[in-house]
N, C-alpha and C positions, 0 to 999 in steps of 0.2 A: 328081755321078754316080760310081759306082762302077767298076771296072776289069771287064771283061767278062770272063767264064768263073773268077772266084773267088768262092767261096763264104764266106758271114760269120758261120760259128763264133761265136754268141756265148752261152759258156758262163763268163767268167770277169768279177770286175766291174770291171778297168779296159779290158776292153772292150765294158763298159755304157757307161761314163764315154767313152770313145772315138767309141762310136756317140750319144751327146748331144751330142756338143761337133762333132761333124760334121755334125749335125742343127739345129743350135741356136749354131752360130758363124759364126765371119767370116774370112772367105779372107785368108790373106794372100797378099801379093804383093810383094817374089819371095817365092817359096817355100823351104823352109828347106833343107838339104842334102841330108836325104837324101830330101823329098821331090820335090828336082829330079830325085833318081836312082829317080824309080819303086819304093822302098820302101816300102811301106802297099796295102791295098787301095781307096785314092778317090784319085781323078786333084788334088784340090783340098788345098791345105796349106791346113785351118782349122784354128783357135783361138780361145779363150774368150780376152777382152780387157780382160774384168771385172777392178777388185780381189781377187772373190772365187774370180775360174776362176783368175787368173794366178797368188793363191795356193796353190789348190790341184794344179794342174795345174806348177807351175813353167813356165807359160812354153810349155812343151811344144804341139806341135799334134796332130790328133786318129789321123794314120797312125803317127809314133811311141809315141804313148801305146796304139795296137794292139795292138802287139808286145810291151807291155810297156817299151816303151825309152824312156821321154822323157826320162831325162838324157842319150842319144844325140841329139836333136832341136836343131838349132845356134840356137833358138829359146830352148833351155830355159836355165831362170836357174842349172843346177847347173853348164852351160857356160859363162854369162855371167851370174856373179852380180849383175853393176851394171844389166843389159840393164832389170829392170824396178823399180827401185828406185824410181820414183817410184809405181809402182801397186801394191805390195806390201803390205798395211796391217802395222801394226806391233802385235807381239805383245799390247798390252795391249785393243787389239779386235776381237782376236778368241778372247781367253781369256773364259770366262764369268762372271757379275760374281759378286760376293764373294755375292750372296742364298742361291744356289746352295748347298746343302748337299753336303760332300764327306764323304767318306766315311771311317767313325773309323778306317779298318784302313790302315795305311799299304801294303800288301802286296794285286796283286790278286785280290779272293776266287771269283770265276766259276769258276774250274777245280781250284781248290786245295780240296781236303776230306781230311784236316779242315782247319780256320784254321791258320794258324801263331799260335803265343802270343802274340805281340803284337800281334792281334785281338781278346783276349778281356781285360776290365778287367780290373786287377791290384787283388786284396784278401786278405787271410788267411784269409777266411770266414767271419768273426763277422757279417760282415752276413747272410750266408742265414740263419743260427739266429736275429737277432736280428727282422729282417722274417717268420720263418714263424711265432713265437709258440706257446705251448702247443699242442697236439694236444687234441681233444677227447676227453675223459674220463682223458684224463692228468693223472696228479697232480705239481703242481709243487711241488720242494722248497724 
């Protein structure tokens, strides 16, 4: 349950992510620091317990990750890096596998227009003249 007479603002996405993992986790108990001290809006210190919440979430519970604060959260592993060491997975699963096509521009291109030049192959340009071929009714000498 939630704290009575606050309202739950939810226009930002770590507190989508906040309101899932308060929806969708597991209380601990005791509760972390600051939400012994009545900081967050739910009476309940939950958290995601999972490999994949504890990696994404650091550890953090769902009233710290509200505010935006979960490396404040005495739960979170930016505070106690060892705290979840055995449930952390480790980087090479959860990078995606080599099938994956990555992308030839080392630089990223979503916002950047034009490319920076080392997006665009490097050639002298005899290949465009060489792939485009006579013009029709041009005479080649």
């Amino acid at each position: 349950p939630r704290r009575k007479g606050k309202r739950l603002p939810i226009v930002r996405t770590h507190r989508v992510l906040a309101v899932l993992i308060q929806a969708t986790g597991l209380e601990r108990r005791p509760p972390c620091d600051r939400c012994s001290r009545a900081k967050g809006p739910w009476k309940e210190c939950v958290a995601v317990l999972s490999p994949e919440g504890a990696q994404a979430t650091r550890g953090a519970c769902a009233n710290c990750l509200w505010n935006n604060q979960g490396s404040l959260c005495s739960f979170s592993t930016l505070s106690y890096p060892f705290a979840l060491s055995s449930v952390v997975l480790p980087i090479s699963q959860i990078t995606p596998p080599p099938s994956h096509r990555t992308p030839p521009c080392k630089f990223p291109v979503r916002h950047q227009f034009p490319r920076p030049r080392a997006c665009y192959p490097r050639h002298d340009g005899s290949q465009l003249w060489e792939s485009a071929g006579p013009r029709e009714g041009a005479s080649v000498r």
